[in-house]
ZAMARGU-4260 file (C-alpha; in steps of 0.2 Angstrom, whole numbers, plus 5000, padded with zeros to 4 digits):
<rodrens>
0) 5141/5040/5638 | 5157/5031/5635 | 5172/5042/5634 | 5186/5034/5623 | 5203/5037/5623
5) 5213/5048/5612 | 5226/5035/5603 | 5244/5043/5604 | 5249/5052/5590 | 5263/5043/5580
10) 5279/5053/5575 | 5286/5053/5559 | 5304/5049/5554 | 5311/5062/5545 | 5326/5057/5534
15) 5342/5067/5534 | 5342/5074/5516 | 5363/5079/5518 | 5374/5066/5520 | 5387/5063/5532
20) 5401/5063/5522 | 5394/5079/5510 | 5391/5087/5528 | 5410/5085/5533 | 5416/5092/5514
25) 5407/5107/5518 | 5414/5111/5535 | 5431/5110/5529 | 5430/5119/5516 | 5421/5133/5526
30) 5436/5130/5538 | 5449/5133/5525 | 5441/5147/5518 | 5440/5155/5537 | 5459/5151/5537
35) 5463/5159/5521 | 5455/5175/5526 | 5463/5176/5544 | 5480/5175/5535 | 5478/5187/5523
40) 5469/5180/5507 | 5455/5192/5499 | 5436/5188/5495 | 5432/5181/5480 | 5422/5192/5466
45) 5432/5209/5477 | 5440/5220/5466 | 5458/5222/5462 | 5467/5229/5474 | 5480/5247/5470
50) 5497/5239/5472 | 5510/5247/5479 | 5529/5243/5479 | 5544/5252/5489 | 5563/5246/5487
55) 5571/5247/5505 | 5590/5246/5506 | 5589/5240/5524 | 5581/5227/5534 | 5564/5232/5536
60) 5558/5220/5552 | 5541/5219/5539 | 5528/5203/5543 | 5514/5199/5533 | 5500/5204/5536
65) 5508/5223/5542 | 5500/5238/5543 | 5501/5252/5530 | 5496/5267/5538 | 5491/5287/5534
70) 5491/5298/5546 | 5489/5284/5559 | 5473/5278/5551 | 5476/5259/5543 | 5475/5260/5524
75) 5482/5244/5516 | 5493/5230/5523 | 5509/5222/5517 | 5506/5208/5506 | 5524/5201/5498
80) 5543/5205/5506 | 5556/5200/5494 | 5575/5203/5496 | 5585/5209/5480 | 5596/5195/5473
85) 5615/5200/5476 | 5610/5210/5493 | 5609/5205/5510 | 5598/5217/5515 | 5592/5227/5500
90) 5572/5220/5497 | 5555/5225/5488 | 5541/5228/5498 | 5522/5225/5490 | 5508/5234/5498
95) 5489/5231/5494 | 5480/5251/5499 | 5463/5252/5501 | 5453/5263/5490 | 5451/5278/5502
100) 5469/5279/5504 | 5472/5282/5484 | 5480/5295/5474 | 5496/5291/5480 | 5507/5304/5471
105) 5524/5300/5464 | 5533/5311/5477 | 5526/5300/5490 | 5536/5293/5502 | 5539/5278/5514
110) 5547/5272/5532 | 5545/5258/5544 | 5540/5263/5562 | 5536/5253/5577 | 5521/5250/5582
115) 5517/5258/5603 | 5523/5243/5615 | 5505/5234/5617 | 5503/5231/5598 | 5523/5226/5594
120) 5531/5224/5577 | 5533/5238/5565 | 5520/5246/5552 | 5523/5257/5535 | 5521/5276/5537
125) 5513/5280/5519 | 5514/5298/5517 | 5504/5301/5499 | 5515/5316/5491 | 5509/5333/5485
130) 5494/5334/5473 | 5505/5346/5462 | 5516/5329/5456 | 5510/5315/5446 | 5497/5301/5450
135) 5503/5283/5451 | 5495/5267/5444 | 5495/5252/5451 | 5510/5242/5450 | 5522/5257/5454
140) 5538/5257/5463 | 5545/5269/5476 | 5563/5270/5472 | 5576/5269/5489 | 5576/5288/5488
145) 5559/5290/5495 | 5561/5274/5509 | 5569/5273/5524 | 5570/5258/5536 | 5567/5257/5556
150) 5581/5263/5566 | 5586/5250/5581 | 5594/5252/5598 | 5603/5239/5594 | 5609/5244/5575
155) 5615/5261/5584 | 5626/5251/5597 | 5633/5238/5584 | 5642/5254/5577 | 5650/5260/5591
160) 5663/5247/5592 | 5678/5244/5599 | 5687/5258/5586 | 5673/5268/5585 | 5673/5269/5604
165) 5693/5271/5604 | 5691/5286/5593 | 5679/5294/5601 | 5689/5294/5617 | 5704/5303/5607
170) 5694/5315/5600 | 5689/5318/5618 | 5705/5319/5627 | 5711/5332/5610 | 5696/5341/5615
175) 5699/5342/5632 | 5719/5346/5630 | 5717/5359/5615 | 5706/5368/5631 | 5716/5366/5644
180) 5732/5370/5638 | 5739/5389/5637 | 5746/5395/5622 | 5764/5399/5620 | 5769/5419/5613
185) 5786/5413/5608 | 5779/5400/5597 | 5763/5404/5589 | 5768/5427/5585 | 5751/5427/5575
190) 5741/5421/5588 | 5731/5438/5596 | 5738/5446/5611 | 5722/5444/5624 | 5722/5427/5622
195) 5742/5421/5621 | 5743/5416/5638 | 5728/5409/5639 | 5720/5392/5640 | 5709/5385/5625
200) 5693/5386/5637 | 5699/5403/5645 | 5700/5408/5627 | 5679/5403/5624 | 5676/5412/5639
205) 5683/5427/5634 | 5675/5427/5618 | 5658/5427/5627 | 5658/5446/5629 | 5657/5448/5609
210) 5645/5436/5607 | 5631/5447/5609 | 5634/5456/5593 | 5639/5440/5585 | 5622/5432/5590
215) 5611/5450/5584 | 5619/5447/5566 | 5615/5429/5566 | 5599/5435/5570 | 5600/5446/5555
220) 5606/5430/5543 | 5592/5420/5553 | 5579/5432/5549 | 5584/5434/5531 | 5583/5413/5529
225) 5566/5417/5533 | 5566/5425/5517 | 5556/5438/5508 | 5540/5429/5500 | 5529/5416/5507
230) 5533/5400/5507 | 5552/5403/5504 | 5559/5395/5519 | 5548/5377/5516 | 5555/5378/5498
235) 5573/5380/5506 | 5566/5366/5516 | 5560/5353/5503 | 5577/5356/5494 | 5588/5351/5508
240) 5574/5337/5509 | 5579/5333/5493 | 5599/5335/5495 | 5597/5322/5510 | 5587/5310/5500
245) 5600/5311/5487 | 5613/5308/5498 | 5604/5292/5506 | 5602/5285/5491 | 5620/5287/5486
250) 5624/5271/5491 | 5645/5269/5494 | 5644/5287/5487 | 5643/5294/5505 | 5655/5286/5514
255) 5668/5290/5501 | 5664/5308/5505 | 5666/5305/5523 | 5684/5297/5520 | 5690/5310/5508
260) 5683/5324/5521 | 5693/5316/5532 | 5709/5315/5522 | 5707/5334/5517 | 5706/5338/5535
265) 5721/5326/5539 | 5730/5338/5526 | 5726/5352/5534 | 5730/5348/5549 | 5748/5345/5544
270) 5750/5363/5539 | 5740/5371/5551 | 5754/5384/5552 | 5750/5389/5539 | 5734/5389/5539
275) 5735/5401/5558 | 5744/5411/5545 | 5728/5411/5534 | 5716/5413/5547 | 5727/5429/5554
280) 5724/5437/5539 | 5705/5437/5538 | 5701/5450/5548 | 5708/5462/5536 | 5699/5452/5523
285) 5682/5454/5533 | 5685/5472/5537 | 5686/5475/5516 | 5673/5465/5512 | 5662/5473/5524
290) 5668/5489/5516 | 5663/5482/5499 | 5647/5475/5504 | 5639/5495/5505 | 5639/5497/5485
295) 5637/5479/5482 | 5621/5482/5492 | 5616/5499/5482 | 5618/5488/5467 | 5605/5475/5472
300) 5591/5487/5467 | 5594/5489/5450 | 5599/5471/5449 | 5580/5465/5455 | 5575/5478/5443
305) 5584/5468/5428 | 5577/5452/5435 | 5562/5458/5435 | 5562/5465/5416 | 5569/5448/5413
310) 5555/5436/5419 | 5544/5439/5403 | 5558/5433/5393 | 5562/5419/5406 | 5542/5413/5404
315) 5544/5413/5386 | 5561/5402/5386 | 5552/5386/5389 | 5540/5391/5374 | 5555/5395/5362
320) 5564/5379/5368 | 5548/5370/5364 | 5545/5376/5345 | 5565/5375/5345 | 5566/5358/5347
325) 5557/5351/5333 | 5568/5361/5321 | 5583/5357/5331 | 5579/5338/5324 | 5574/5341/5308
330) 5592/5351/5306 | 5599/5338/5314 | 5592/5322/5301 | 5595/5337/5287 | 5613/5335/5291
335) 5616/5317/5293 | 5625/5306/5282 | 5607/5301/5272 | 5604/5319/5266 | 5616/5335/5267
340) 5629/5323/5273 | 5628/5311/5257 | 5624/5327/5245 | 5643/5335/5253 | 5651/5320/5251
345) 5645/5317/5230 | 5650/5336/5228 | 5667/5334/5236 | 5676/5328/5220 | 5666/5344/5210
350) 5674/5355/5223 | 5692/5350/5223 | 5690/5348/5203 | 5685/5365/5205 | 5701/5373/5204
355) 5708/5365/5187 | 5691/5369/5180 | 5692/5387/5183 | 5711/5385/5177 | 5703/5380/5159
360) 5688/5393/5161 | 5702/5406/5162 | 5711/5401/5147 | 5696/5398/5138 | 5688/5416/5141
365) 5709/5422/5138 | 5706/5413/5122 | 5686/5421/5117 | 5693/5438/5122 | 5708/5437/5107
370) 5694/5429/5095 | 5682/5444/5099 | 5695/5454/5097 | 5700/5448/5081 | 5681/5447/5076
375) 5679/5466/5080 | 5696/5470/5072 | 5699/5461/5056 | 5684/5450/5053 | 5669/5461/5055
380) 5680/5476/5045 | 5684/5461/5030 | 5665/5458/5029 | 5657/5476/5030 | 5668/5479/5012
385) 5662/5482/4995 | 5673/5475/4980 | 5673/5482/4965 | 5676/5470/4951 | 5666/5478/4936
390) 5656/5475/4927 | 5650/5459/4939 | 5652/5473/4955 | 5636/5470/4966 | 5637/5485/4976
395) 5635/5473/4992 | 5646/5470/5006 | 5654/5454/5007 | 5645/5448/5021 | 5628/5448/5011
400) 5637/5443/4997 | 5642/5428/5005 | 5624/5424/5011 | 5618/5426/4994 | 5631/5416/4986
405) 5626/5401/4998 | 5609/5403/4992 | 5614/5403/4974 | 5625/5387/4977 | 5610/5378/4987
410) 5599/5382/4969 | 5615/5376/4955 | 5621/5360/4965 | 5606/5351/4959 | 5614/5354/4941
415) 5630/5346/4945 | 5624/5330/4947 | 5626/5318/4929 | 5606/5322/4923 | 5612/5341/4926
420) 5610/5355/4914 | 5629/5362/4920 | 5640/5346/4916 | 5630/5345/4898 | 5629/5362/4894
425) 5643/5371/4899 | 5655/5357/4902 | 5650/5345/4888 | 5653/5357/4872 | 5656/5373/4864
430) 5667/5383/4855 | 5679/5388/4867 | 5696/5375/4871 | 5698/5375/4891 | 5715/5366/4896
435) 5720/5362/4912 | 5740/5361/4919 | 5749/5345/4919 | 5738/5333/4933 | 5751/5321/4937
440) 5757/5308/4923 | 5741/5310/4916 | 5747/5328/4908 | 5735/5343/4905 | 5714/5339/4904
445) 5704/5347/4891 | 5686/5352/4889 | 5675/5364/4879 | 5666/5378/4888 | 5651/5388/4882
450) 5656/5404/4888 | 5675/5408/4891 | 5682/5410/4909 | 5684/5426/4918 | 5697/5418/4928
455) 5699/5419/4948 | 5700/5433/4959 | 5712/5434/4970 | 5725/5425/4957 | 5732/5408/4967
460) 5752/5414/4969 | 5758/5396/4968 | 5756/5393/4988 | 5748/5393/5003 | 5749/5412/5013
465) 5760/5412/5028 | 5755/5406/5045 | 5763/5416/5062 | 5756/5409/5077 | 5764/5422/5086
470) 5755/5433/5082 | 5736/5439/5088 | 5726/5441/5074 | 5719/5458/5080 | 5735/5463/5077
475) 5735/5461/5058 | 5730/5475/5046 | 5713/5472/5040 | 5714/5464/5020 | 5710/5477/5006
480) 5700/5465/4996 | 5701/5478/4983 | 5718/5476/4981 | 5720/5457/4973 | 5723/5453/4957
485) 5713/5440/4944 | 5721/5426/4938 | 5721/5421/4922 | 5709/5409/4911 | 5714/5392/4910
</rodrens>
């Protein structure tokens, strides 16, 4: 048997299927994504960040990335610092948070710390607020109120120089000269007379053995700042929280104080005779007002008791101002120029031509009281009479006499007209001569009338009745319209 040999086996080239060059594009860029996220950058297809910005009015030795922490715990890191244009050192802080550090409130508040000495640099103490006060979006701003910066060694010596530290010795050698000296009875009378002749410090000393009963009624006054329901003292505590806050954002506002402090005790120090004067006279003062304070204290019951009956209507006072305040503008816009205003200022010329019109309203009702009066007096009494002209005698008064001759009149003017009855019966012929007086040049007119005249009643006297102004008609006698004559035929 012939044993043959097994031929080697053959290897197979394999081609690289990536390129070189493709292989290197794809190193860097995992490389420069590695570098993006070691300082800082975010990975892609993450969510949005919650945003947070402070405003720092001092330097705030912030690098990016620093830690924002809660509570010691990392929550976010500091993504921007930015300095406010026109301030040195004034800047805006941006912050990414994480979720699990959200809601931050809108009472939160901010300061820089330094990190323990192994870690170095500083962090941001985020403290997230209440839950009572508002949530903030993303995007929001803590104002300089609720920030503070780190304080330095070295910012707390760069004050103390070389007048700051001159002062401070003078106020230490006054010190220790208003203590060691002894006080003079033939200067200072006011002063008391167990401690004249005694030192400054003597003085302390000596008050030491009152100070017992001084410190149990500060114990008292500590004991009532505790205060009488829960949670009083921390409310007395968040509201000096709030004072300070106030005062550090004052900006130049606080150190005005602090000169103009100093420029009133300056003051006072140039009349402190007087002001010995004033203190000597306190302890009456105290000894009167501690008299006082009995019935003032006797009152305070009844006074909780008015308090008290006056918290229902204090509750409702934010409810009245409400539903107030919606007719406060509506009275408001009904007063503007566009309606009551613009209405006052059309009737201002009726209102000052007011006067002259009731001037004219007096005269004319002076006026309608003399015409009623001579209407109840003269006229009415005239038209109630009966005339008695017989055998034509209508037994009628004259008013209805005069409503029944405007009837007949309205039935014979249509036989006046040249087609009438009238003109060519009565005026046109008959048998009786009518003559007229002279008209003018043209001497008498004649006609011939059907039936002779009855002539006129009253007879005409030649003119016109007199006319007395003077005189109210109500005071006339009433006419007799009996007592006329009739005038003649033509």
């Amino acid at each position: 048997m012939r044993l043959r040999r097994n031929p080697e086996p053959r290897v197979r080239r394999h081609r690289p299927r990536v390129s070189n060059l493709a292989a290197g594009f794809i190193a860097a860029v995992l490389i420069l994504f590695l570098c993006y996220l070691v300082f800082g950058g975010s990975l892609p297809f993450q969510g949005s960040p919650f945003v947070l910005k402070a405003v720092f009015t001092t330097e705030t030795q912030l690098h990016i990335p620093s830690e924002v922490r809660i509570d010691g715990v990392k929550a976010g890191e500091v993504v921007s610092v930015k300095r406010i244009a026109g301030s040195s050192q004034a800047g805006v802080v941006t912050m990414d948070l994480q979720p699990d550090a959200l809601p931050i409130h809108a009472d939160a508040t901010i300061n820089i710390k330094p990190r323990i000495f192994l870690e170095g640099n500083f962090f941001a103490n985020l403290s997230p607020g209440t839950p009572s006060a508002p949530v903030l979006r993303s995007g929001s701003t803590l104002p300089a109120a609720q920030t503070s910066g780190p304080v330095q060694l070295d910012r707390v010596l760069s004050s103390l120089d070389t007048s700051s530290r001159t002062n401070l010795q003078t106020l230490l050698q006054g010190l220790g000269f208003a203590l060691n000296t002894a006080g003079v009875s033939a200067v200072n009378t006011t002063q008391d007379p167990s401690t004249r002749s005694l030192t400054g410090g003597q003085a302390l000393n000596l008050s030491l053995k009152y100070s017992a009963q001084a410190f149990r009624a500060s114990a008292i006054v500590n004991d009532a700042l505790l205060g009488i329901q829960p949670h009083d003292l921390s409310g007395a505590i968040r509201g000096n929280e709030q004072i300070v806050s106030a005062l550090a954002a004052s900006g130049s506002s606080l150190p005005n104080l602090v000169v103009n402090f100093n420029a009133t005790m300056a003051a006072l120090a140039a009349r402190q005779a007087d002001l010995s004067s004033t203190i000597a006279a306190l302890p009456p003062w105290l000894e009167a007002t501690d008299r006082a304070l009995g019935p003032l204290d006797a009152s305070f019951v009844p006074t909780q008791e008015f308090a008290k009956a006056l918290i229902p209507g204090v509750n409702q006072l934010n409810q009245t101002i409400t539903l107030a305040l919606p007719w406060l503008k509506q009275s408001t816009l009904l007063m503007s120029p566009s309606e009551l205003g613009g209405l006052l200022r059309d009737l201002t010329p009726a209102v000052q031509n007011t006067s002259a019109s009731i001037s004219s309203t007096k005269t004319l009702l002076q006026q309608s009281d003399l015409f009623a009066q001579c209407f109840t007096h003269n006229v009415i009494p005239a038209g109630n009479e009966v005339i008695q002209d017989p055998p034509n005698s209508s037994g009628s008064p004259v008013y209805q006499e005069f409503f029944q001759s405007a009837v007949g009149l309205a039935g014979a003017s249509q036989n006046f007209d040249g087609n009438g009855r009238y003109l060519r019966a009565s005026a046109g012929g008959g048998s009786d001569l009518v003559a007229t007086a002279p008209v003018g040049s043209a001497g008498p007119l004649y006609g011939n009338a059907v039936l002779p005249p009855l002539g006129t009643r009253p007879a005409w006297p030649g003119h016109a009745p007199p006319l007395n102004r003077n005189v109210a008609c109500y005071k006339n006698a009433v006419p007799d319209l009996n007592q006329v004559t009739t005038g003649g035929t033509p």
